[in-house]
Rosetta silent file (secondary structure, phi, psi, omega in degrees, C-alpha in Angstrom):
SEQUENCE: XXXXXXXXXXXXXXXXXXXXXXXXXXXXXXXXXXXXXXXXXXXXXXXXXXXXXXXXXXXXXXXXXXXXXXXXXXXXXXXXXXXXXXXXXXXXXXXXXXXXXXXXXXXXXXXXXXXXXXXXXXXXXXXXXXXXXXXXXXXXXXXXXXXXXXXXXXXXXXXXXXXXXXXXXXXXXXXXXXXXXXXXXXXXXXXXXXXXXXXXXXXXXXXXXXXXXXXXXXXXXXXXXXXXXXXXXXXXXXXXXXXXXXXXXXXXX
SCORE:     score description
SCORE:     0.000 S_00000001
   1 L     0.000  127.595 -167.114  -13.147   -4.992    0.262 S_00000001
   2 L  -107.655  119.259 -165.853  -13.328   -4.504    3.903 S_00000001
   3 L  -151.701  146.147 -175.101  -14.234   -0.595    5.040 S_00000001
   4 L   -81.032  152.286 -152.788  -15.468    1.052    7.728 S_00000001
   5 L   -74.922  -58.051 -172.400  -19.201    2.051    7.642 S_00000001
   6 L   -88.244  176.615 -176.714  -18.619    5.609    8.989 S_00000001
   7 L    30.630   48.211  177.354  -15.991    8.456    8.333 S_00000001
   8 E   -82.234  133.588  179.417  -14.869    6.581    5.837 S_00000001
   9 E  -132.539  153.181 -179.542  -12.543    8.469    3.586 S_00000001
  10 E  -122.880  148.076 -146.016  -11.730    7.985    0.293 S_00000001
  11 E  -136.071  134.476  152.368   -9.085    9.797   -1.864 S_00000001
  12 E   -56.065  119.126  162.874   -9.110   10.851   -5.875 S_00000001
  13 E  -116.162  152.389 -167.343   -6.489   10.451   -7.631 S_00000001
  14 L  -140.231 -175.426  179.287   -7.340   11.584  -11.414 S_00000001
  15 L    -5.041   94.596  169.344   -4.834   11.935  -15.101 S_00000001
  16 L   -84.077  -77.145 -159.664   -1.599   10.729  -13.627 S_00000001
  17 L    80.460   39.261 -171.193   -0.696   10.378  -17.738 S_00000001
  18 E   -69.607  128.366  170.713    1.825    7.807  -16.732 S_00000001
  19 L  -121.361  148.018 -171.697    3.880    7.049  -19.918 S_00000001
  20 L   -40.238  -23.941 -166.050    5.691    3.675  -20.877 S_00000001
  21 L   -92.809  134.995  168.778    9.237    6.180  -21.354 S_00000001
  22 L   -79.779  -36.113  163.402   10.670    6.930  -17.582 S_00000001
  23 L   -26.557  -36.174 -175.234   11.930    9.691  -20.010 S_00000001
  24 L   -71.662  161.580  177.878    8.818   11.304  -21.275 S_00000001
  25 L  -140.395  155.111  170.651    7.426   14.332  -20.313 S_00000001
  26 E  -118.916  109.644 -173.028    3.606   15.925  -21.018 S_00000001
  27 L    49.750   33.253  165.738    3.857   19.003  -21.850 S_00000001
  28 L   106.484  -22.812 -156.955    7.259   19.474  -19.889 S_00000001
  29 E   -71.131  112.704  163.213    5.485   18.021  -16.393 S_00000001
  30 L   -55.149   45.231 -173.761    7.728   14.700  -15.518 S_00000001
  31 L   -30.250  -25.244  167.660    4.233   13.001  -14.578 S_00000001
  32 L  -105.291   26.241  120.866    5.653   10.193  -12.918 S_00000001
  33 L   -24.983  -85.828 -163.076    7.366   12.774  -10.215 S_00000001
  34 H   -63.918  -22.440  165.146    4.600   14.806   -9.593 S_00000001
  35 H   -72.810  -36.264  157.600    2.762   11.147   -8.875 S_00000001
  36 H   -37.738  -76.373 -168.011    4.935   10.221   -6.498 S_00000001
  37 H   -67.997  -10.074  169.458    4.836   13.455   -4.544 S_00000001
  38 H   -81.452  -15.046 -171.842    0.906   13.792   -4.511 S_00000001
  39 H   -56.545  -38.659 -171.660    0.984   10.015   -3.329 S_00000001
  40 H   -54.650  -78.265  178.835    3.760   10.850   -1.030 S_00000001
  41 H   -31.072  -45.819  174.137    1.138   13.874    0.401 S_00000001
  42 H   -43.154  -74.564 -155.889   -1.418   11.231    0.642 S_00000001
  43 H   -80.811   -5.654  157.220    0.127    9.220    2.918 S_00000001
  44 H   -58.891  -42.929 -171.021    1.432   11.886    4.736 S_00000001
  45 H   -95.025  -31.286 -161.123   -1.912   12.968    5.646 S_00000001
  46 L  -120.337  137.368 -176.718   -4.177    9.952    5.678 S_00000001
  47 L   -99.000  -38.668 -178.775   -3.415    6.751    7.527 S_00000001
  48 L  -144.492  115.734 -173.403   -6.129    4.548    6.121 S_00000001
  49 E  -130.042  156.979  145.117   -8.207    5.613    2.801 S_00000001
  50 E  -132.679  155.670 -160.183   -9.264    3.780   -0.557 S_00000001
  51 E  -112.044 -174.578  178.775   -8.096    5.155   -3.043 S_00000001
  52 E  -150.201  130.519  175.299   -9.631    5.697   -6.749 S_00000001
  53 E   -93.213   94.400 -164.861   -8.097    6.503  -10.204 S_00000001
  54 L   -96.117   33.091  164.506  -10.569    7.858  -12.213 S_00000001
  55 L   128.544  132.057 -178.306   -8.969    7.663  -15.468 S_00000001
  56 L    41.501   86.592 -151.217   -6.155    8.206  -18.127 S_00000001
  57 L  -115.159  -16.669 -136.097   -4.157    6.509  -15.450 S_00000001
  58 E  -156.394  124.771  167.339   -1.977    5.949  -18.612 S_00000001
  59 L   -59.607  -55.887 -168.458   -0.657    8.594  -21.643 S_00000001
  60 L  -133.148   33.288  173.829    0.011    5.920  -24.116 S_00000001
  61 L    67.254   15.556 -172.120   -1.378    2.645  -23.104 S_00000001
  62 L   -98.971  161.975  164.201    1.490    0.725  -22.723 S_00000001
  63 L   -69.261   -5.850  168.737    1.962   -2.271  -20.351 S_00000001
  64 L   -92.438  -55.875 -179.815    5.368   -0.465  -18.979 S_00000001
  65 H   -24.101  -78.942  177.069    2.751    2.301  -18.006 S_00000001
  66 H   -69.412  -22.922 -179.026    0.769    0.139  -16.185 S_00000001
  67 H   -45.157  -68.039 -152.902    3.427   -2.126  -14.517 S_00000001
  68 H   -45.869  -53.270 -166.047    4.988    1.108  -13.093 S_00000001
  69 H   -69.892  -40.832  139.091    1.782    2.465  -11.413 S_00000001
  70 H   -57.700  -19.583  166.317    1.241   -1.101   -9.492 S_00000001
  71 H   -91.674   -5.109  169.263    4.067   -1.157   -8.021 S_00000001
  72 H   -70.875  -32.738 -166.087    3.305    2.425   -6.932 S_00000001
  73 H   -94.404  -32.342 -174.261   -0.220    1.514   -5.437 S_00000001
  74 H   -86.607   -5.682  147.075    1.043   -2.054   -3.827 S_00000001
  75 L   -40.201  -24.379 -144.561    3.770   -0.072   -2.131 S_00000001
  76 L  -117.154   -3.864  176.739    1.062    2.187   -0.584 S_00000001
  77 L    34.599   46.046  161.661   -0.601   -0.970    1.401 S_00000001
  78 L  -132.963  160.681 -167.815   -4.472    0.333    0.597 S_00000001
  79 E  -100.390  177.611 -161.621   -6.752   -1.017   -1.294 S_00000001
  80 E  -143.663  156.011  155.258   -7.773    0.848   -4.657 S_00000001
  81 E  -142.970  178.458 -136.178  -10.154    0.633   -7.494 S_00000001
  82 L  -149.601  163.174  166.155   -9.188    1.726  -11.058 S_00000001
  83 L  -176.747  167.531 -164.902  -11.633    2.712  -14.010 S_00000001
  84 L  -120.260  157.471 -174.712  -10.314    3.982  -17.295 S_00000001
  85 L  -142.425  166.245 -168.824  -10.459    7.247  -19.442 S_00000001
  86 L   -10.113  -64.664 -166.492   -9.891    8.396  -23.025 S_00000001
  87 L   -68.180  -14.850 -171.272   -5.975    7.427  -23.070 S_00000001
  88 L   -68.315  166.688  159.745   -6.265    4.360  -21.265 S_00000001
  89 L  -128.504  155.003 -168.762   -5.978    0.843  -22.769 S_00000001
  90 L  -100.795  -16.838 -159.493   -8.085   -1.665  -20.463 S_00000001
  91 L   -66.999  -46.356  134.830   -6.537   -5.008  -22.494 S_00000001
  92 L    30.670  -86.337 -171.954   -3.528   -5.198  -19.788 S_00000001
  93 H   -52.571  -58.000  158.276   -5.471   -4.769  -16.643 S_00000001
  94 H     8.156  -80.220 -166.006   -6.272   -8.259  -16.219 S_00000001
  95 H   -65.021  -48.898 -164.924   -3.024   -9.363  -15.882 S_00000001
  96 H  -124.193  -35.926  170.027   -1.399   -6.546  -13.722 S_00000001
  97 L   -94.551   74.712 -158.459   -4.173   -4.895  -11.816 S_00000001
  98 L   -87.037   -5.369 -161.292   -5.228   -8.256  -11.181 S_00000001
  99 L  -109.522    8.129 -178.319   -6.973   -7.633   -7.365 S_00000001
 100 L  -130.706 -176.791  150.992   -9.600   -4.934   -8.523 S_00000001
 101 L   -49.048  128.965  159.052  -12.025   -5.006  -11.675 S_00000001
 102 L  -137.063   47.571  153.160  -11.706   -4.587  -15.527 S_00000001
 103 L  -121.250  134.173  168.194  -15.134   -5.211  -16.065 S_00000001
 104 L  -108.639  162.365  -47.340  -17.588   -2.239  -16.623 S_00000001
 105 L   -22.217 -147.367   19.594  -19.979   -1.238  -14.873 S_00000001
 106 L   -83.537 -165.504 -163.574  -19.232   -2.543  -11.780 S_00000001
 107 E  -150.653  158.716  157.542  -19.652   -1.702   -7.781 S_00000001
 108 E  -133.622  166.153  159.118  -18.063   -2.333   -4.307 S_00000001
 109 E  -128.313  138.326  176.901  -20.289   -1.847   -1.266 S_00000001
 110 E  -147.150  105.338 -157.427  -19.360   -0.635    2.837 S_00000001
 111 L   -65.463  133.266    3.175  -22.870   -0.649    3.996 S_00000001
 112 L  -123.522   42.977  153.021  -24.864    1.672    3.641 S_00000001
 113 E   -68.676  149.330  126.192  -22.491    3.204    0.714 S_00000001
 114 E  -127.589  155.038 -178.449  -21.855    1.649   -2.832 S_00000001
 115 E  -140.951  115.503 -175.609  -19.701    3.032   -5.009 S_00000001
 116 E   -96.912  124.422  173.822  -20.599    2.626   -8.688 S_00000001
 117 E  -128.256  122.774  162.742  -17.826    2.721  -11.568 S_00000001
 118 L   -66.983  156.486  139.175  -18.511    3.644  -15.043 S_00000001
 119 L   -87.120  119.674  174.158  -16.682    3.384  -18.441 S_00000001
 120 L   -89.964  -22.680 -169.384  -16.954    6.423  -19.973 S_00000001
 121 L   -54.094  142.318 -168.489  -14.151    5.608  -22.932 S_00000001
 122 L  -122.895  127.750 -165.406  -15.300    5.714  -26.179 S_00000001
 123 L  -110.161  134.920 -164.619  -12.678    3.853  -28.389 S_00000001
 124 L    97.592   -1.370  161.922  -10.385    6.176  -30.610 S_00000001
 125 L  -153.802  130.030 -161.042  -11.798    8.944  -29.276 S_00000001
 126 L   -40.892  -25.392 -167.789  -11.179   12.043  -26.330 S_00000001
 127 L   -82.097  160.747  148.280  -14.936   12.529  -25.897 S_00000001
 128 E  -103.568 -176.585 -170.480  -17.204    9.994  -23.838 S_00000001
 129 L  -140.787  149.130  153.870  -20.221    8.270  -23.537 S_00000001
 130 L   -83.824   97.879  178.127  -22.922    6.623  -20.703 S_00000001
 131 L   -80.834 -144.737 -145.754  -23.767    3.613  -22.930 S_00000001
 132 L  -121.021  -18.614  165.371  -27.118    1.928  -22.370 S_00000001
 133 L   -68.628  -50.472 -169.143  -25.457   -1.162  -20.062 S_00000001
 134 H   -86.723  -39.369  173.824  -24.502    1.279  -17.992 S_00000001
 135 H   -78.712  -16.859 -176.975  -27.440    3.750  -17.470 S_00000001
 136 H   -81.632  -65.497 -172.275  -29.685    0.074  -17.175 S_00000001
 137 H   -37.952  -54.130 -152.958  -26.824   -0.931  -14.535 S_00000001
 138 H   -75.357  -52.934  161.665  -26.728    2.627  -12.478 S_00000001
 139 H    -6.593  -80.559  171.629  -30.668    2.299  -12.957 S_00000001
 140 H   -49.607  -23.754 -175.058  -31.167   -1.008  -11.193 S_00000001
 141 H   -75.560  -34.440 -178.558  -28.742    0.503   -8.149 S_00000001
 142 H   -69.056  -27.231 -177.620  -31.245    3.030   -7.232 S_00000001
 143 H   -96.114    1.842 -162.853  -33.844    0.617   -6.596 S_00000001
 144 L   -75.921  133.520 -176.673  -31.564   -2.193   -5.326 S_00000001
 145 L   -86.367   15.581 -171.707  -32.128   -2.746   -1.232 S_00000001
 146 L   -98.168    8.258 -104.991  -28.322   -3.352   -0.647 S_00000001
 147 L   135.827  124.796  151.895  -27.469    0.305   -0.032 S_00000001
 148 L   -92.135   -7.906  162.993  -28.758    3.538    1.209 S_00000001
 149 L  -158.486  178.986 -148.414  -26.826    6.099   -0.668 S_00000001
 150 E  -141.429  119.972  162.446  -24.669    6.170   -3.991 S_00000001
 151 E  -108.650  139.606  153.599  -21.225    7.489   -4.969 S_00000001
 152 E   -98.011  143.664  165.107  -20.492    7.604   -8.617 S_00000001
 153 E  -111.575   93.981  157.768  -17.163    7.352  -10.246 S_00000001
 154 E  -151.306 -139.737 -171.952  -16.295    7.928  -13.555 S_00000001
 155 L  -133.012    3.369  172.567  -14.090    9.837  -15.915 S_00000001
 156 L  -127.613  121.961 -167.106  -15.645   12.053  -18.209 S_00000001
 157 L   -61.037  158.398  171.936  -17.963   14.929  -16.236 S_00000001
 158 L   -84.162   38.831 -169.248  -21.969   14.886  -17.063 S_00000001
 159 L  -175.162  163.922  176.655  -21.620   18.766  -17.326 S_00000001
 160 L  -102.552  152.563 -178.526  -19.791   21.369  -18.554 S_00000001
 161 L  -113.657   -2.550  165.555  -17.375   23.217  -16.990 S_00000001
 162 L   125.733  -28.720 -161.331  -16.920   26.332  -18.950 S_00000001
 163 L   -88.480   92.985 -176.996  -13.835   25.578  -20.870 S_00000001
 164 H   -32.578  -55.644  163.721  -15.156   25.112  -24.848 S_00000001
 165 H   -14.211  -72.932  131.829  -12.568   23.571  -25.352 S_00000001
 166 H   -20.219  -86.797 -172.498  -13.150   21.054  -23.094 S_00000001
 167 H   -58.740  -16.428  173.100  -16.763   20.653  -23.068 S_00000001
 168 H   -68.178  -72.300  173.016  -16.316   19.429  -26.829 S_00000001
 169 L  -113.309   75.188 -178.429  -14.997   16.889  -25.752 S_00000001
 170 L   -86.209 -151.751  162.869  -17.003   15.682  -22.529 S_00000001
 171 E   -66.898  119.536  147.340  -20.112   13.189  -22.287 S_00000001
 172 L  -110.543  -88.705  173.252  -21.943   13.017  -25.369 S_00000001
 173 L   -67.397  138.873 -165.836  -24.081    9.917  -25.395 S_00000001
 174 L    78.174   -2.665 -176.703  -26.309    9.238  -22.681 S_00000001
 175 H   -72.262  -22.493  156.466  -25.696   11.981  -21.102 S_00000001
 176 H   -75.160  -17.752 -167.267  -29.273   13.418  -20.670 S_00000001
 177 H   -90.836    8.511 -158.638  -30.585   10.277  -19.518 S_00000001
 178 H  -101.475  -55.056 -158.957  -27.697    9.639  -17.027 S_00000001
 179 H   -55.056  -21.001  171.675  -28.228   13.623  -15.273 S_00000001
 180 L   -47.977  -62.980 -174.898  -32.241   12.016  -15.194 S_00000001
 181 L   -82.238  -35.835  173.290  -31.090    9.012  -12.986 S_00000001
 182 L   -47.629  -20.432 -174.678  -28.973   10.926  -10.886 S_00000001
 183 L   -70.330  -18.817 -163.642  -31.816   13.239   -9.439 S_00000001
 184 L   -79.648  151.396 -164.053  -33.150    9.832   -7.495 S_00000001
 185 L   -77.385    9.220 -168.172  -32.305   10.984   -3.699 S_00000001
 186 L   -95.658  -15.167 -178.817  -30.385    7.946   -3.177 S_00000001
 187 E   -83.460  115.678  172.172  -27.727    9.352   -4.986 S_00000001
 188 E   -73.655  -50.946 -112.207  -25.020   11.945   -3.244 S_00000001
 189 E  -175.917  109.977  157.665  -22.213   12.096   -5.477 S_00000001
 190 E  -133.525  139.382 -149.056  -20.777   11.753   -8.336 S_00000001
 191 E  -114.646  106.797  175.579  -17.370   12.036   -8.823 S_00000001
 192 E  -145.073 -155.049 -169.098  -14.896   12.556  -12.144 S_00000001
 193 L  -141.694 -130.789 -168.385  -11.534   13.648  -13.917 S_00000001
 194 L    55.448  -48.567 -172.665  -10.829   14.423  -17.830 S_00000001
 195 L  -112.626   33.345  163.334  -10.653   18.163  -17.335 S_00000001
 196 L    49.827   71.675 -155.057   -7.361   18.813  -15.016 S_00000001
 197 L   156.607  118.772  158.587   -9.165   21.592  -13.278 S_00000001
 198 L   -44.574   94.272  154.288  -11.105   22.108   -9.982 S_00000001
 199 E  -133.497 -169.505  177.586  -15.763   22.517  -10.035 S_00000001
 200 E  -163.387  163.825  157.621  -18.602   21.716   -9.103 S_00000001
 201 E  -153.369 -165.921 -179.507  -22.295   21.760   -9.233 S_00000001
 202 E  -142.979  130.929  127.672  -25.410   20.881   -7.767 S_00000001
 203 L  -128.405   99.596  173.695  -28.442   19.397   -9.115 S_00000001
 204 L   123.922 -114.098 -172.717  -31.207   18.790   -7.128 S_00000001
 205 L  -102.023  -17.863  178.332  -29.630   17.079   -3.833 S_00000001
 206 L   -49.148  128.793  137.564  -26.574   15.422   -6.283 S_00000001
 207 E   -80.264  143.590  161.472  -22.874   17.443   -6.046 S_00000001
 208 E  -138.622  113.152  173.321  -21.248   17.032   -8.956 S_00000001
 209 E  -125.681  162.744 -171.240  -17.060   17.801   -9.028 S_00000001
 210 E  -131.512  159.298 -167.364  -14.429   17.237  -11.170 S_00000001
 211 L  -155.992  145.641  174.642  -10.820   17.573   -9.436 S_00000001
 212 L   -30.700  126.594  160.489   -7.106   18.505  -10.475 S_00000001
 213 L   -67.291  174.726  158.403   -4.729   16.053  -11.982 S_00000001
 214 L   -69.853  -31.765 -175.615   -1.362   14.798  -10.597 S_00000001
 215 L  -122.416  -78.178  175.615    0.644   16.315  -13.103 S_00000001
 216 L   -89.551  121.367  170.454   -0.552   19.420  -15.975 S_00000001
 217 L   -76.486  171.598  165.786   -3.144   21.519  -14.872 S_00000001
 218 L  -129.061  133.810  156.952   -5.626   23.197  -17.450 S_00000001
 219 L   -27.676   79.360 -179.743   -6.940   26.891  -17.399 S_00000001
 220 L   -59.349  154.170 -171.484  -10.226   27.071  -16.389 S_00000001
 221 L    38.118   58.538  170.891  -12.864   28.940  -18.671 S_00000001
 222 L  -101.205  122.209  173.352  -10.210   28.987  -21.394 S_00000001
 223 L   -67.314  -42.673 -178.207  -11.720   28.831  -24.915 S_00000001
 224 L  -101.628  166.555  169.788   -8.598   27.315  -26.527 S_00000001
 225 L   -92.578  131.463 -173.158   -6.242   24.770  -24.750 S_00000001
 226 L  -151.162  151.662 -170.060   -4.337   26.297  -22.148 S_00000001
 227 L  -104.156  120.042 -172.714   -2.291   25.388  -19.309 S_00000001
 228 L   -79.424  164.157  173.599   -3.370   26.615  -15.672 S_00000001
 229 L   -74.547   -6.923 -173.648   -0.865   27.747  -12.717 S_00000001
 230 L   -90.010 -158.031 -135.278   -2.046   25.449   -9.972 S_00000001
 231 L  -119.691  173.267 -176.870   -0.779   23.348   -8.505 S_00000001
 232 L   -71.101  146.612  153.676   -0.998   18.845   -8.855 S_00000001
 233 L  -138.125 -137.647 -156.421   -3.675   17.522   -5.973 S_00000001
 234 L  -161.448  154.200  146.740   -5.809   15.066   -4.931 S_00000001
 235 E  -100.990  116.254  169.046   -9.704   15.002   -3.865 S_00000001
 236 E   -86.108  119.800  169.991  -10.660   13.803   -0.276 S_00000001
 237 E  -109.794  170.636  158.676  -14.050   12.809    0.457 S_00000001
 238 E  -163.908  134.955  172.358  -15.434   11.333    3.531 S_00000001
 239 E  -106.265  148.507  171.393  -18.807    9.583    4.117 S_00000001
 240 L   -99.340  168.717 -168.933  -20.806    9.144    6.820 S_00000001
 241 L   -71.575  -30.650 -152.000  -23.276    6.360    8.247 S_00000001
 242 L  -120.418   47.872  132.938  -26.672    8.717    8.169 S_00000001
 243 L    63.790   41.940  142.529  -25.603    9.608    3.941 S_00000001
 244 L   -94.095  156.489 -170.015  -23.713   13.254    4.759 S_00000001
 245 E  -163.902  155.109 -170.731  -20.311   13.215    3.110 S_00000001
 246 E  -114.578  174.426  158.757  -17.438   16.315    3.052 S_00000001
 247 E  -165.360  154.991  176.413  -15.105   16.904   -0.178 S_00000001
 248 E  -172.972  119.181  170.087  -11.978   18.897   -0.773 S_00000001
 249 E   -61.891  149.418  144.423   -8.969   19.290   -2.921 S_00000001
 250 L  -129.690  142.283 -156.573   -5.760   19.260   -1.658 S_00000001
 251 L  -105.970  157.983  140.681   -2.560   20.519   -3.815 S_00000001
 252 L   -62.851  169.708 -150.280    0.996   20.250   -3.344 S_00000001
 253 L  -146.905    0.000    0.000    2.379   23.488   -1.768 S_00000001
């Protein structure tokens, strides 16, 4: 993957919830409509990005799922990387995302970025996990001389956001020991999806946000499951050469 070192920007896309049915709908939301039109905003706005799917890219796992959703992204002439959440199935990917990764952990680098993507999927069940491959892997990156600062990617937040609801089922395992390794200064960012809903936090010098699906929003600080009013988006980031970086949602209107 070929990228530019500075002002590079790279764009979230998070629970598309693509289903195998052109028919189906979640929770009334056409989902692959509203994917269309935030890509269609993307490319409205941004001439050259990569972009990243951070998960339950897919409702029900089917292989019609994913076929659809490559021919959406090789249409879009940028390159992408992919990582999977609760709903996803990864067995597929191979086959049909065949120009990125379906091995986890893994990394890309555009010196003097890397951008590290976890599996958080646990299998059979909505909550996730850091397993112990993966906190040794994200480990070894902080000390690794091949890079000066660190975006993470993955799909279930280290933190709660408020919702109970939710937060039941976020990161369970590994999750103190991940929020541990993140505190090392090389890291900026980490970056996820799972709860269809705009935050953030800070700890130490790490932001940590979570960012708005393409299709059904959720109610923030909702006890119960509930559906919020905004609107589908997208999260832009852009990094810089000296390891400052911006972020921002942007919605359909």
């Amino acid at each position: 993957m070929t990228l530019s070192k500075t002002g590079q920007n790279l764009v979230q896309i998070t629970d598309t919830h693509i289903y195998g049915d052109p028919a189906a709908r979640l929770a009334g939301t056409d989902t692959r409509k509203t994917f269309i039109e935030v890509l269609d905003l993307i490319c409205s706005s941004h001439s050259s990005y990569h972009l990243v799917l951070t998960g339950d890219i897919s409702m029900d796992g089917s292989e019609a799922s994913y076929r659809w959703i490559f021919e959406q992204l090789k249409s879009l002439n940028q390159t992408y990387s992919i990582l999977p959440g609760n709903h996803d199935s990864i067995e597929p990917w191979g086959s049909i995302f065949s120009e990125v990764s379906s091995d986890f952990p893994t990394f890309a680098s555009v010196e003097p970025w890397k951008f590290v993507y976890l599996n958080t999927q646990v299998q059979n069940e909505e909550y996730g996990q850091v397993c112990s491959e993966s906190l040794k892997f994200l480990r070894s990156h902080t000390t690794a001389e091949d890079a000066s600062f660190l975006v993470i990617f993955m799909h279930h937040p280290p933190f709660s956001v408020g919702s109970k609801w939710i937060d039941k089922i976020g990161l369970k395992s590994g999750r103190d020991e991940f929020l541990r390794i993140i505190q090392h200064p090389k890291i900026k960012l980490v970056v996820s999806g799972h709860v269809h809903q705009e935050s953030q936090i800070e700890i130490g010098t790490v932001k940590l946000v979570t960012s708005p699906s393409t299709c059904v929003q959720f109610k923030p600080y909702s006890d119960v499951f509930a559906l919020g009013n905004s609107n589908p988006g997208y999260r832009l980031i852009t990094l810089w050469g000296n390891g400052e970086f911006s972020t921002e949602v942007v919605r359909l209107t």
